[in-house]
N, C-alpha and C positions, 0 to 999 in steps of 0.2 A: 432163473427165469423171472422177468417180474410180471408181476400179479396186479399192474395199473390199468384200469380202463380199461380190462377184461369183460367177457362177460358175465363172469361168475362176480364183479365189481357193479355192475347192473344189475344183477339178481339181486344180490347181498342189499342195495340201494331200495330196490322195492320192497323189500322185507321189511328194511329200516323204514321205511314210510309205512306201513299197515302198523307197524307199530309205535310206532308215533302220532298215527291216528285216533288208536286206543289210548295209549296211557296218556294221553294230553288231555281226555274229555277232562280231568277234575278242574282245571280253568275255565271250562264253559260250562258245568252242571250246575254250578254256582250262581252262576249271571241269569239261568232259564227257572230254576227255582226263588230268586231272590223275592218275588213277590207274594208266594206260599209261605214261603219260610218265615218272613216279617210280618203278614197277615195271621198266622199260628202263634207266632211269639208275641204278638201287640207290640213291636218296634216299630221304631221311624227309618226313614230310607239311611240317617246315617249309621244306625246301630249294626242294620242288618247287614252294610257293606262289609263292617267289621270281618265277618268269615274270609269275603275274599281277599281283606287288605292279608290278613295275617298270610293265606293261600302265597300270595304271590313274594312274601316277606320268606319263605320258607322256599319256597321256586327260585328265589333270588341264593338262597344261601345253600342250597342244594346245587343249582349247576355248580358253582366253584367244588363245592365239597367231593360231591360227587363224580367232577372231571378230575380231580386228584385222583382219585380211586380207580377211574375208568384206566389212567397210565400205570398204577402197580400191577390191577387183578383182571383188569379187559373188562367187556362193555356187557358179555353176559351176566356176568359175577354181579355189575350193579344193578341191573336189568331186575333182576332175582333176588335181588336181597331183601330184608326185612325193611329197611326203609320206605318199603312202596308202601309200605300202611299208613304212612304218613301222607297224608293230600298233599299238595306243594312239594316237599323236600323231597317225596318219592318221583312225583311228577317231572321234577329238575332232569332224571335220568335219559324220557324219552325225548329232551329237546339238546341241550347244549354238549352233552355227554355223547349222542347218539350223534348229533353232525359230526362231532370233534373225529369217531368212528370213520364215519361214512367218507371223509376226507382223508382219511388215511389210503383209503384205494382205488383213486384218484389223482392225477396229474394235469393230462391234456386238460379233460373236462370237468374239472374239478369243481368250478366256479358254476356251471347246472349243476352238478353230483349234490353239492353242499344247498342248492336253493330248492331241489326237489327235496331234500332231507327238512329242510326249515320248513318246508309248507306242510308237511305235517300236521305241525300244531294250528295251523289258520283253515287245513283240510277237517281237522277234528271240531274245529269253531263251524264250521261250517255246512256238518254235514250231523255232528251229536244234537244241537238245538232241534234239528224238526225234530229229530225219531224218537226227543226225548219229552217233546209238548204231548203226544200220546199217556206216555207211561205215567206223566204229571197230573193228568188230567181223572184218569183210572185209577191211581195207586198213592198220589200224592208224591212230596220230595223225598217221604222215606223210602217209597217203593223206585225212584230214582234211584237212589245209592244202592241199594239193594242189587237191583239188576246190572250195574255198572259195576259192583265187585264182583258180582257172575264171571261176568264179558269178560272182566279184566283178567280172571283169575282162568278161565278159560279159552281162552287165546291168545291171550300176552307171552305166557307161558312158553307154551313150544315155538309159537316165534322165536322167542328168543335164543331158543336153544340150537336154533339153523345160523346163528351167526358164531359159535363157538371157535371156525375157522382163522387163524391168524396170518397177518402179511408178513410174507419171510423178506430178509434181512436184506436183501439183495434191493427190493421194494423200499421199505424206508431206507437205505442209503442214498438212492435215485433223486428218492424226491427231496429228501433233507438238503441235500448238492443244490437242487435247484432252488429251493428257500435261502438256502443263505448265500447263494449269488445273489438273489433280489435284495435281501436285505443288507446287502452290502451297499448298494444304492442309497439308503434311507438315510438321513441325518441322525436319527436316534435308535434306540437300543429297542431290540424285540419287545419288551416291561413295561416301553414307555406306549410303543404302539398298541399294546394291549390294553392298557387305561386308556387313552383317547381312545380307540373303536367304542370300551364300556361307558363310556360318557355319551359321544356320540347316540350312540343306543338307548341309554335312559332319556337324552333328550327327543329323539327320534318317537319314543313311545309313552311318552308322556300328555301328547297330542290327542293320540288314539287310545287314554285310558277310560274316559270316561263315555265316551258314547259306546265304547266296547262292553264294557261293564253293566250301565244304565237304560242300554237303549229298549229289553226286553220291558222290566221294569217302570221304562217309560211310559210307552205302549202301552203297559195293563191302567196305568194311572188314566191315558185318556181313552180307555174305553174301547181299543183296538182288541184287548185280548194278548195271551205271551206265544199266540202262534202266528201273529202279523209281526210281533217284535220278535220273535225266533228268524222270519223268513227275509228279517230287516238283517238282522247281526248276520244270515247265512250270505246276504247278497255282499255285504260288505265284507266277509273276511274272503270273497270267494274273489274281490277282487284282489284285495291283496296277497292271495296266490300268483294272481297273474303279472302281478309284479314284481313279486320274487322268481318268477319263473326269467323274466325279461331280466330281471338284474343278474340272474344268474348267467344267463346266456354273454351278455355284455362283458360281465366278465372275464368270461374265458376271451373275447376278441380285443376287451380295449383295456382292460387289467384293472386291481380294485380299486386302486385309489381313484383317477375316471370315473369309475360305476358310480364310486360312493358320492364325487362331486356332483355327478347329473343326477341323481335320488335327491341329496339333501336342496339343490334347488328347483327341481317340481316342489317340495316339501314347503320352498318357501313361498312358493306364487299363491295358493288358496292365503294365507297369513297374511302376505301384502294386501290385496286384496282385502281382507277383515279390516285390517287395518285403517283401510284408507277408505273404506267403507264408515267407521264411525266416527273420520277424522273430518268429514265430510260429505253426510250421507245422501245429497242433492247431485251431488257432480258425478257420484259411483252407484250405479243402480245394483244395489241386490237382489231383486225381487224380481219374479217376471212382470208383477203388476207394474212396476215402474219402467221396462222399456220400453 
C-alpha cells in the first residue's frame, strides 16, 4: 500500500517544520546578537561577521555531508547525532537533509510538501529574532545561547524521534518510476541537474545575504535599537515564506522548471530597475520624493 500524500505524510511534514523551526535558529541568533557581540569584543562590523561567515561555511558543508548520511542511517540518526554541537554543520541537518526526508512521502503534492518544509528555516528567521531581543537585552548574547541550547536540547529531541517511521518499498518504487520518466525528458544526466539547481541557488541567495545578515546590526548603528532591526529581518523573511509557499504550489500545477523560470525573473526586475536607476538616475525615479 503506498504511504504518499497520506495523512500520516501530513503529519510527519508538520513535525518536519516545528523542527526545522528550532534547529534552524543558529542562522539567526547570530545576525540579532552581532551588535553585542562586536560591542563586547571591540571589533569592527567586519570582524564580528566572521562568526557567521564560518556559520554558514559549515551549513554549506553539512547539508552535503550530512544528506550522505540521511540515505545510509535515516534522518532521525542525523537529527541526533553529535554533530548538532556543531553551529552550522549541525544546523545543515534541519534544512537540506530534512526536505530531502519530507519529499520522500510525497508525490501529487510534493512541490507544497517540500516549500512548507523549506520555510522552516525563513519561519525560524522570522519568528526566533523577536522572542530573542528579550532575552538579549536581560541576559545578554551569552544568556541567548544558553537558552537556545535548552530549547534545542529539549524539544528537538523527541521531535525527532516521531519521525523514526519509514516509507516501504512499494512507496519509493512509485515515485522513483515517476522521476525517471521525467528525467527522461531532460537533455542531461541527474549530476548535471543537481549542479546547475546548486548554482542557481548560490546565485539566487547571494542577493539576500547581506541585508539578511546586516539589517539588525544596521539598525542599532542608526539608532533604531535591534528590536526595530529584529521586526525588520521578521517582516522580510516572513515574506519570503510566502513565496515559497506560492512557488510551492505552482509547482505542483506547472512543474519546476516553470516555477524556477518565473522566480528567477521576478528576481530580475528589482536588479534592472537598479540598474537603470544608476545608469540614468533623471529618466528612473527611485524615490518617492522624485515622483
Amino acid at each position: 500500500m503506498s504511504q504518499l500524500d497520506t495523512r500520516y505524510s501530513w503529519l510527519r511534514l508538520f513535525i518536519s517544520l516545528l523542527i526545522a523551526i528550532i534547529g534552524n535558529v543558529g542562522m539567526w541568533a547570530i545576525v540579532v546578537v552581532m551588535p553585542d557581540f562586536q560591542s563586547e569584543m571591540g571589533l569592527d562590523r567586519a570582524d564580528a561577521s566572521l562568526p557567521y561567515t564560518f556559520t554558514m561555511i559549515g551549513f554549506a558543508v553539512g547539508n552535503y555531508a550530512i544528506g550522505r548520511m540521511v540515505d545510509r542511517y535515516g534522518i532521525v540518526t542525523c537529527l541526533l547525532c553529535v554533530f548538532q554541537l556543531l553551529l552550522g554543520f549541525g544546523t545543515a541537518a534541519t534544512f537540506g537533509p530534512l526536505i530531502a526526508d519530507v519529499s520522500k512521502w510525497f508525490l501529487m503534492r510534493r512541490g507544497i510538501a517540500v516549500a512548507i518544509a523549506a520555510s522552516g528555516n525563513y519561519l525560524s528567521g522570522a519568528i526566533w529574532p523577536l522572542l530573542l531581543t528579550g532575552v538579549l537585552r536581560t541576559s545578554g548574547w551569552h544568556g541567548v545561547y544558553l537558552w537556545l541550547a535548552a530549547l534545542t536540547l529539549i524539544i528537538m529531541v523527541p521531535l525527532s524521534l516521531l519521525l523514526s517511521r519509514q516509507v516501504n518499498d512499494q512507496s519509493i518504487k512509485l515515485s522513483d518510476a515517476q522521476s525517471n520518466n521525467r528525467m527522461g525528458s531532460l537533455p542531461f544526466s541527474a549530476r548535471t541537474l543537481t549542479w546547475l539547481l546548486g548554482l542557481a541557488g548560490v546565485g539566487c541567495c547571494v542577493a539576500m545575504s547581506m541585508p539578511q545578515v546586516h539589517i539588525v546590526a544596521y539598525c542599532v548603528d542608526l539608532g533604531y535599537g535591534p528590536t526595530a532591526g529584529a521586526e525588520m529581518l521578521s517582516l522580510m523573511l516572513m515574506g519570503g515564506v510566502i513565496s515559497r509557499l506560492i512557488s510551492g504550489m505552482l509547482s505542483d500545477r506547472l512543474g519546476g522548471v516553470k516555477t524556477l523560470l518565473i522566480g528567477a525573473t521576478l528576481q530580475c526586475c528589482p536588479v534592472m530597475q537598479s540598474s537603470c536607476a544608476n545608469i540614468c538616475p533623471r529618466a528612473w525615479p527611485v524615490n518617492a520624493s522624485d515622483l
